[in-house]
matplotlib code that plots the C-alpha trace (Angstrom):
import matplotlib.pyplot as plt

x = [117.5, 117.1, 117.3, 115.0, 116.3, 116.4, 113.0, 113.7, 112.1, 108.6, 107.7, 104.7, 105.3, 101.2, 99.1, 97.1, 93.4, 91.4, 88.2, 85.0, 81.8, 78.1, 74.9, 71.2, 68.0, 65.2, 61.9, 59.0, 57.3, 60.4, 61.6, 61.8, 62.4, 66.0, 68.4, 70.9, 73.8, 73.3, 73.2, 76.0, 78.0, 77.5, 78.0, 81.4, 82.2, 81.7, 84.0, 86.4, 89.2, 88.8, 90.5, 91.8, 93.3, 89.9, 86.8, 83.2, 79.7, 77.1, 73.5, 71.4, 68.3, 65.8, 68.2, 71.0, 74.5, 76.2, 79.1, 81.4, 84.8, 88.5, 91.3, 90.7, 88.9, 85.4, 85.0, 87.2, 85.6, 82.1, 80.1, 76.8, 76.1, 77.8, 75.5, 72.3, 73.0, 73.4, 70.0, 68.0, 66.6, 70.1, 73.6, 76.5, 79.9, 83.6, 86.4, 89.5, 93.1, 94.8, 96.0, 96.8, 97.0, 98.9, 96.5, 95.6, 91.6, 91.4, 91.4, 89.1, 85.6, 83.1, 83.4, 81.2, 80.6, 78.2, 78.1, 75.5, 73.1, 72.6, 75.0, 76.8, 78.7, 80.6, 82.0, 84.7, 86.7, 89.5, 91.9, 91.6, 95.1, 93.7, 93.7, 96.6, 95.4, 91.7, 93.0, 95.3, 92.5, 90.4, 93.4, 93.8, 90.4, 90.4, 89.5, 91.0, 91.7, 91.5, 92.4, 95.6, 93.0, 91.3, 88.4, 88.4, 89.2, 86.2, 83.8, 84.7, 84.3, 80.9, 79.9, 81.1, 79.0, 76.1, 76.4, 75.9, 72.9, 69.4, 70.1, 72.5, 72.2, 73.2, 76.1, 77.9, 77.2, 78.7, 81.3, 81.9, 83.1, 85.7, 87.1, 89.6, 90.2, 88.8, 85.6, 82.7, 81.2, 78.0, 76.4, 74.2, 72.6, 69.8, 66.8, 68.7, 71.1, 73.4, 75.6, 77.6, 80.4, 83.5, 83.1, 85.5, 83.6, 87.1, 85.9, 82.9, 79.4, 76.1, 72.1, 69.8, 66.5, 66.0, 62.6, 61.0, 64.5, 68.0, 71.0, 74.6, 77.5, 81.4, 80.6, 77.4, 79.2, 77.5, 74.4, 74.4, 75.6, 72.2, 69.9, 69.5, 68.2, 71.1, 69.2, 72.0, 75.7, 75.5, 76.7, 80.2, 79.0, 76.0, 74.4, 71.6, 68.9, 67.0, 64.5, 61.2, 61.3, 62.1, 65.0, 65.9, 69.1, 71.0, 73.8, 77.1, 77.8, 81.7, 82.3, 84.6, 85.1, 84.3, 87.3, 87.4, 90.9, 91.4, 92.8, 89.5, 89.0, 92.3, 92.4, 90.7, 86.7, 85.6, 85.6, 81.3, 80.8, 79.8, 81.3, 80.0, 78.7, 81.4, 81.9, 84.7, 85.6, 85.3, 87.3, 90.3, 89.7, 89.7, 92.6, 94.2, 93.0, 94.8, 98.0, 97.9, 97.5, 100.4, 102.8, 102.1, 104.4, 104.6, 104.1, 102.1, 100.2, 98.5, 98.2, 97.1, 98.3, 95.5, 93.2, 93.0, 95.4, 93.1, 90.1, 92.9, 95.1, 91.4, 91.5, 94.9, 94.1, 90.6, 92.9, 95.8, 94.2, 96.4, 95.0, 94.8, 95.1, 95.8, 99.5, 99.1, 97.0, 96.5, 95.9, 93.0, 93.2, 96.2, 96.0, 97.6, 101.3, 101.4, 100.5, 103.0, 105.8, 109.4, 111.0, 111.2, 107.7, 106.4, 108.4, 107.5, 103.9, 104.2, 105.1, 102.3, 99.6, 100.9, 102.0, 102.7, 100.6, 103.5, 102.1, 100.2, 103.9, 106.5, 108.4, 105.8, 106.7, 104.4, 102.6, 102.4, 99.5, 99.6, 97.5, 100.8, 104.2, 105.1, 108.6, 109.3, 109.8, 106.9, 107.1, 110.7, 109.4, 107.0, 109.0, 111.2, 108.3, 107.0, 111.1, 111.2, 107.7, 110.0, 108.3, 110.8, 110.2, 108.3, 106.9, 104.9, 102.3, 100.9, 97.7, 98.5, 101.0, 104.3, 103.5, 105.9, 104.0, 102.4, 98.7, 96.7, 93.7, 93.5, 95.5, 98.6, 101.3, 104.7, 107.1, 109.0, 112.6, 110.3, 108.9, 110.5, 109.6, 110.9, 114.1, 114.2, 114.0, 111.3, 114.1, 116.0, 113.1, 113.0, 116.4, 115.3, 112.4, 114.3, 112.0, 112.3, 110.5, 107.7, 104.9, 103.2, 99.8, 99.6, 98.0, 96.1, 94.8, 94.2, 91.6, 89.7, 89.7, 86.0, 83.7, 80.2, 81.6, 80.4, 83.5, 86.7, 89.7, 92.4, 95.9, 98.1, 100.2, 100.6, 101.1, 101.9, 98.8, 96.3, 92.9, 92.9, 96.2, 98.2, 100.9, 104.5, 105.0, 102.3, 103.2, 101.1, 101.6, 100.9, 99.3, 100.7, 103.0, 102.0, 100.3, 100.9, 100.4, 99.2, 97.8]
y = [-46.8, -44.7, -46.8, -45.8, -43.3, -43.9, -43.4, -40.2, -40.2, -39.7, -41.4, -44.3, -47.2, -47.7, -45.3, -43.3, -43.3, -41.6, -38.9, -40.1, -37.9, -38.3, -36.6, -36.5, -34.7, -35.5, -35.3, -33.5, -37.4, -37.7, -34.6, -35.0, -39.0, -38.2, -36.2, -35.2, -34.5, -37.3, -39.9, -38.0, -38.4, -42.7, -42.3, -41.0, -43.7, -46.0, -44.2, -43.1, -45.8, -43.3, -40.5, -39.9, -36.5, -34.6, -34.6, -32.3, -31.8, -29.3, -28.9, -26.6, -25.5, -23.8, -22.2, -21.1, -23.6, -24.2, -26.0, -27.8, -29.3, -29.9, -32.1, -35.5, -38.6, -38.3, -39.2, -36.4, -34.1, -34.0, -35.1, -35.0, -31.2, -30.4, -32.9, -31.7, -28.1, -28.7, -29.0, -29.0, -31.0, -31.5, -32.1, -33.2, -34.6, -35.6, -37.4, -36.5, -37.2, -34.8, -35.4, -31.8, -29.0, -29.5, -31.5, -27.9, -27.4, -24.6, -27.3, -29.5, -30.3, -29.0, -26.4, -23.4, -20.3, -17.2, -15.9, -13.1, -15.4, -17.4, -20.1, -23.5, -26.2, -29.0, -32.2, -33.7, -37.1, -36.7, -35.1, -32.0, -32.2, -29.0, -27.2, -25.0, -23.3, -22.9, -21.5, -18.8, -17.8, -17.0, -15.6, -13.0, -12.1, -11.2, -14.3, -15.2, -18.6, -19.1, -23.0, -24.9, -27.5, -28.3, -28.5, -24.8, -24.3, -26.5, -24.4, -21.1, -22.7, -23.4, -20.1, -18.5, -20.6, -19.8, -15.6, -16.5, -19.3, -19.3, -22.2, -24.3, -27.6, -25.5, -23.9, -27.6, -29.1, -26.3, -26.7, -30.2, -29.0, -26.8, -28.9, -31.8, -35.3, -36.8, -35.7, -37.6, -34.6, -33.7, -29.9, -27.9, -25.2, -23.6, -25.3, -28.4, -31.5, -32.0, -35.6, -35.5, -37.6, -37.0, -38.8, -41.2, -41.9, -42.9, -42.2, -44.1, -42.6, -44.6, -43.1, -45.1, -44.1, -44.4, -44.2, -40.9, -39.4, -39.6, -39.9, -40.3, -41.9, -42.7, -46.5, -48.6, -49.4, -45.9, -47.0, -50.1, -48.4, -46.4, -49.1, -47.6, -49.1, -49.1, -47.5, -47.4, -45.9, -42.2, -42.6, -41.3, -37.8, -37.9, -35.0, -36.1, -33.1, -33.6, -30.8, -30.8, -34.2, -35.4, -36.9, -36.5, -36.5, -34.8, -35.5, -33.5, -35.2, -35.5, -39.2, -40.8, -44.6, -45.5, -46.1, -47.0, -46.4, -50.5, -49.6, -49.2, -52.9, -53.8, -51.5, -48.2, -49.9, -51.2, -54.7, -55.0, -52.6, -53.0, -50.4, -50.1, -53.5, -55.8, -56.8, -55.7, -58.2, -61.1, -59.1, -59.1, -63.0, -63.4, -61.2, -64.3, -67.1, -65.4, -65.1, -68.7, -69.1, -67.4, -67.8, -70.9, -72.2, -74.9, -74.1, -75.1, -72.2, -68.9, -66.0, -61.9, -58.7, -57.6, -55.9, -55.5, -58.6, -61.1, -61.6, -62.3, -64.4, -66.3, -66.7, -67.9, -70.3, -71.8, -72.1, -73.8, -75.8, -74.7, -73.9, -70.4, -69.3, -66.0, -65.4, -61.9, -60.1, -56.3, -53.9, -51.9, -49.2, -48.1, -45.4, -45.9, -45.8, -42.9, -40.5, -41.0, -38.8, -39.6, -42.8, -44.4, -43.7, -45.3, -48.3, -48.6, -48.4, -50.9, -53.7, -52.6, -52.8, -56.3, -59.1, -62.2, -65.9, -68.0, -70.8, -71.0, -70.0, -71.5, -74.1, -73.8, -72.7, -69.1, -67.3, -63.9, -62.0, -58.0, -55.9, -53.8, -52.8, -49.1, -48.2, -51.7, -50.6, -51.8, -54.5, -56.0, -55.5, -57.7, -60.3, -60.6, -60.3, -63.8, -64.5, -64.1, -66.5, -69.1, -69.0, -71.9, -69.6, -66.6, -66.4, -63.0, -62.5, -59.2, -58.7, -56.1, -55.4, -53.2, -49.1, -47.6, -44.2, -42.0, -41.1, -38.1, -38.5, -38.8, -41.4, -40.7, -42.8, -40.8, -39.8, -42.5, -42.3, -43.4, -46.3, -49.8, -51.1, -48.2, -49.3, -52.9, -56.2, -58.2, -60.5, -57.4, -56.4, -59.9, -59.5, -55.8, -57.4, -60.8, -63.7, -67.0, -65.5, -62.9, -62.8, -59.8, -60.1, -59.1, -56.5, -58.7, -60.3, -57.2, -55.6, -59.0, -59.3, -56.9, -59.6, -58.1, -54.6, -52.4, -50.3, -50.5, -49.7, -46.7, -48.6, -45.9, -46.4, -49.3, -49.0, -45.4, -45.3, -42.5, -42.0, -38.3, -36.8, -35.6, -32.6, -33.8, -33.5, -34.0, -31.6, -32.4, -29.3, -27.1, -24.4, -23.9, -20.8, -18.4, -20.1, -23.5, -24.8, -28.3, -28.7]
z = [-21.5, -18.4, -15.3, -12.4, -9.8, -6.0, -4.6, -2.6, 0.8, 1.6, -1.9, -1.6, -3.6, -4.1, -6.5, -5.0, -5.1, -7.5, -6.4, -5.7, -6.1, -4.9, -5.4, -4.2, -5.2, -2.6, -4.4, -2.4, -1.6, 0.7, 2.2, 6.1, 5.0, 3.7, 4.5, 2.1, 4.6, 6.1, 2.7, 1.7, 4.8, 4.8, 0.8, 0.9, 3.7, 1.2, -1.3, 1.4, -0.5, -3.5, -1.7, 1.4, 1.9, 1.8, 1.7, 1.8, 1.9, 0.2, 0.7, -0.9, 0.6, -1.4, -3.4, -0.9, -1.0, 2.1, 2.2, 4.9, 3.8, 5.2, 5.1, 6.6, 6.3, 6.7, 10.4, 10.7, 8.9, 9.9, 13.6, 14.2, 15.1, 11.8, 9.6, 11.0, 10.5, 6.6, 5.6, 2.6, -0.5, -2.3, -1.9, -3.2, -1.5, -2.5, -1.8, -2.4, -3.4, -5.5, -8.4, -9.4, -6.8, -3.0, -0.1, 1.0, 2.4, -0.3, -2.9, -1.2, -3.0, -3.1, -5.4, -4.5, -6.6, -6.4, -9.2, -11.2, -12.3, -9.4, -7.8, -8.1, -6.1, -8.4, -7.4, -9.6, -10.2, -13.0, -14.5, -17.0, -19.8, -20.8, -17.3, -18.0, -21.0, -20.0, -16.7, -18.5, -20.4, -17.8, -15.6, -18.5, -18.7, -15.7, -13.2, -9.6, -8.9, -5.2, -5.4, -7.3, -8.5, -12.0, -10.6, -10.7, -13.7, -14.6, -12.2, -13.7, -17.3, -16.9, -14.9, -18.1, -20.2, -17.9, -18.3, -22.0, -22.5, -20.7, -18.3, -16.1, -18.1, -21.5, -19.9, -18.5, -21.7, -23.7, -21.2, -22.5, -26.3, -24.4, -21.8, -22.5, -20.5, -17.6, -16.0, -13.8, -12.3, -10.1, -10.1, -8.3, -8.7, -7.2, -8.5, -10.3, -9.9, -12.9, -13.7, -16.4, -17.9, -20.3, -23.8, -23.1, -20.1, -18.7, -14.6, -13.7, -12.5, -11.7, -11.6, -8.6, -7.2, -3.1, -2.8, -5.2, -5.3, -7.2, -6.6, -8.2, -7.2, -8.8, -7.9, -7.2, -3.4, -2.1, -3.4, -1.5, 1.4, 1.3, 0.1, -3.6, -6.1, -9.2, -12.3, -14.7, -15.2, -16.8, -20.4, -21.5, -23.2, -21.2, -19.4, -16.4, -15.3, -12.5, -11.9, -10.1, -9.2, -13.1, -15.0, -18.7, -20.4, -23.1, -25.0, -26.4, -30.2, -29.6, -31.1, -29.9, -28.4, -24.7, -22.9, -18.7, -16.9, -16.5, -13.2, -12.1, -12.2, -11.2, -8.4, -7.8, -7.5, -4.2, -5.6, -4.7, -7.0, -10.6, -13.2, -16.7, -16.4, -15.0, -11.4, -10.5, -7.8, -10.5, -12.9, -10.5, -10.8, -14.5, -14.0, -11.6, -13.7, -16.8, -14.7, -13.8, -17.8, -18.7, -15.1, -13.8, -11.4, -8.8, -5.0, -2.0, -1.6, -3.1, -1.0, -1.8, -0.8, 0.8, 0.0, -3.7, -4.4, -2.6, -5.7, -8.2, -5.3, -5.7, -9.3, -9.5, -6.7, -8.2, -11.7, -10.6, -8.1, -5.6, -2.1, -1.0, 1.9, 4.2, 4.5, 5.4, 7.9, 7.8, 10.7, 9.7, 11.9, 10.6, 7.6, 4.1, 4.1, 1.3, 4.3, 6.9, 6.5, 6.1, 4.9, 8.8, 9.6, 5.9, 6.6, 10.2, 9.1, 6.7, 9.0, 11.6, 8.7, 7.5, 9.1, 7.9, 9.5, 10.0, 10.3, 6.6, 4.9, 6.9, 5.3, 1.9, -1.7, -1.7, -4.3, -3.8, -6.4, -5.8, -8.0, -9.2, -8.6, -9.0, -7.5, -5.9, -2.1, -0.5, -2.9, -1.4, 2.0, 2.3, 0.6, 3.3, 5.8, 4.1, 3.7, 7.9, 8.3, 6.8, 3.4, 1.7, -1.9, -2.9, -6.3, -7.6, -9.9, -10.5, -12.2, -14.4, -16.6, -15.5, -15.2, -18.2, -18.7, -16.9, -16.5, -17.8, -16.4, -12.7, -11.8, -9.9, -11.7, -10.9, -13.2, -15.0, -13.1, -10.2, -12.2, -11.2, -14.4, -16.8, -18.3, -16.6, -17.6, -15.8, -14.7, -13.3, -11.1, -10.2, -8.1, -6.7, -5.3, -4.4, -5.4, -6.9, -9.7, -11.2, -13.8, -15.3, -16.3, -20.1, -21.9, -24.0, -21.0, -18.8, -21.6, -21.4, -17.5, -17.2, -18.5, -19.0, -19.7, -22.1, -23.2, -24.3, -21.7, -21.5, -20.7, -21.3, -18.0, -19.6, -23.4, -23.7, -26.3, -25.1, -26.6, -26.7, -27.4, -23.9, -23.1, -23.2, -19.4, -16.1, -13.5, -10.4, -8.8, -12.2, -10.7, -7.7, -8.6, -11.7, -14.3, -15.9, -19.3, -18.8, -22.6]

ax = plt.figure().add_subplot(projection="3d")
ax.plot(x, y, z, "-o")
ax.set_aspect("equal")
plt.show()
């Protein structure tokens, strides 16, 4: 089998985050009471770990979209002088990291587009495998893509729908029988606020009331964050009007089964938020107990990469009865290593954001529970940071089984010569990431870790077995010169 190439410089050794989306309509009972710029500017805070290249806000006020976005974080992005001029009675916002098209402002989100009928702003989390074929169709007849991003391609698919059917509800979900993949996805148009999910439902995307009004959010974190009350997630084929102050729902009649990315629950979620069901946070610590089931080991102490390896670090813990405690302490203020440029930087950054507490390692047999390896770098790092604490052994358990294939549908996974785990032995990765020993979580256990949640789970990164069928090849950066064919 192929063995994995060098990871070439510049390369993170975490998966990036997926897009989070967030919408509001503000009923008349409490216009001047909320402010749609301004719930949209603390929601995305609270999704900020969903993306952190981009990020943007539109209002629309009584019928005319305006929209500020760029790249950055949020703080970065917007201040105070640039939230109170966006005013109206709805708005939408995203955050972003790509997962096709370059980190360029033109592909930020929101979506706007004027078109002959009216206008629209979309907000999108998800991956179209379709992309390259719907955007040569509409190249040829005519169409200019302003933007390397799916989203796009999704925007100008529903503005054709709209020039053909009597209304902007009609036009997404006809949009829905022509678009393949992933797709949680907030619209706006002038009069109405749109949520709608793929089939598969395999993003996630909540309903909750604050006060008279609605809004919609990828997780039920931003909710919290604004003191909404959490109505219900949107259901996979699902369409959710609000207009004049009302809700209903429709419905597109693809049949199919309801299958979550897993990865949400092992690492995308905020872990106090509850998706399709399941809390996420005790997910990742059935996901621990499990790996205590099937890699138990003696050692003096459990500790998690934090942040997302701490719940299942807990699990293992509360299983084996072995104390946990914190053997690694992260610098906050410090962003994610995937954005610092060059191989120095990204390992300089990687000791300033973790350090290890000697004195709960040295001298003690360690368990180290991560939520994943990809390419192993980051890995083998901090391994010899708990090496240097005087850790006496490091054993690690990861809660999820080893990447193998890549994702379709809006996960960044790279491509497989980059993938630690693609034609090695878990005992070879072992000795690349030099400790005493290592544990996968299985797949069997990993599709049992959301208790409470009602749907199945889509672990192709993990099992190469899709539940839509997928191109040959992902190309990130698909449209970024000429067209692509991406489906």
């Amino acid at each position: 089998m192929r063995k994995a190439a060098h990871t070439p410089f510049g390369v993170s050794d975490k998966l990036h985050e997926e897009c989070g989306v967030f919408g509001v309509y503000v009923n008349k009972e409490d216009v001047g009471k909320i402010s749609p710029s301004h719930d949209a500017y603390t929601a995305l805070f609270a999704l900020q770990h969903r993306g952190q290249e981009a990020c943007g806000i539109a209002v629309n006020d009584n019928g005319v979209i305006r929209c500020h976005k760029d790249i950055g974080l949020v703080n970065e992005v917007f201040d105070q002088k640039i939230l109170d001029g966006l005013k109206g009675t709805m708005g939408i916002g995203h955050v972003r990291y790509s997962t096709t098209g370059q980190p360029a402002r033109e592909n930020a989100q929101p979506v706007c587009i004027t078109h002959c009928k009216g206008n629209l702003a979309i907000a999108h989390n998800g991956n179209l495998v379709n992309a390259g074929k719907l955007r040569k169709q509409i190249e040829l007849d005519g169409g200019i893509f302003r933007s390397s991003s799916d989203t796009e391609v999704l925007a100008y698919t529903i503005v054709r729908e709209r020039l053909k059917c009597g209304s902007i509800e009609q036009a997404v979900l006809n949009s829905m029988y022509q678009v393949e993949g992933a797709y949680s996805l907030v619209v706006m148009s002038p009069r109405k606020m749109i949520a709608a999910r793929d089939p598969h439902g395999f993003r996630p995307l909540c309903i909750g009331k604050l006060m008279h009004s609605y809004v919609f959010a990828s997780e039920s974190c931003a909710l919290d964050a604004l003191g909404a009350e959490f109505i219900r997630d949107v259901e996979p084929g699902e369409l959710i009007v609000i207009e004049d102050g009302e809700m209903r729902s429709m419905h597109c009649d693809i049949k199919c089964d309801h299958t979550m990315c897993v990865f949400e629950y092992i690492y995308f979620a905020r872990p106090d938020s509850v998706v399709d069901g399941a809390s996420v946070a005790y997910a990742r610590q059935e996901a621990g107990r499990y790996l205590f089931e099937e890699h138990p080991v003696d050692a003096d102490v459990v500790v998690g990469v934090p942040d997302s390896g701490i719940p299942a670090a807990i699990g293992y813990s509360k299983a084996s009865g072995i104390p946990y405690d914190v053997g690694l302490i992260k610098n906050k203020y410090i962003g994610r290593t995937f954005i610092q440029p060059g191989q120095d930087k990204r390992e300089r950054s990687v000791r300033i954001k973790l350090n290890a507490l000697r004195n709960n390692l040295e001298g003690k047999r360690v368990i180290l529970v991560d939520d994943s390896i990809v390419r192993g770098t980051t890995c083998a790092r901090l391994v010899k940071i708990l090496r240097n604490a005087g850790a006496k052994e490091v054993h690690m358990r990861i809660s999820a089984p080893p990447f193998l294939h890549p994702c379709f549908f809006g996960t960044d996974v790279p491509d497989r010569e980059y993938l630690i785990a693609y034609g090695r032995t878990v005992e070879e990765i072992r000795q690349l990431v030099g400790v005493d020993s290592l544990g996968y979580l299985s797949l069997e256990a990993t599709n049992k870790i959301a208790v409470g949640a009602h749907c199945g789970f889509c672990n192709g990164c993990f099992s190469g077995t899709y539940p839509v069928e997928v191109p040959d090849t992902v190309e990130k950066n698909i449209f970024e010169s000429g067209i692509g064919e991406n489906g």
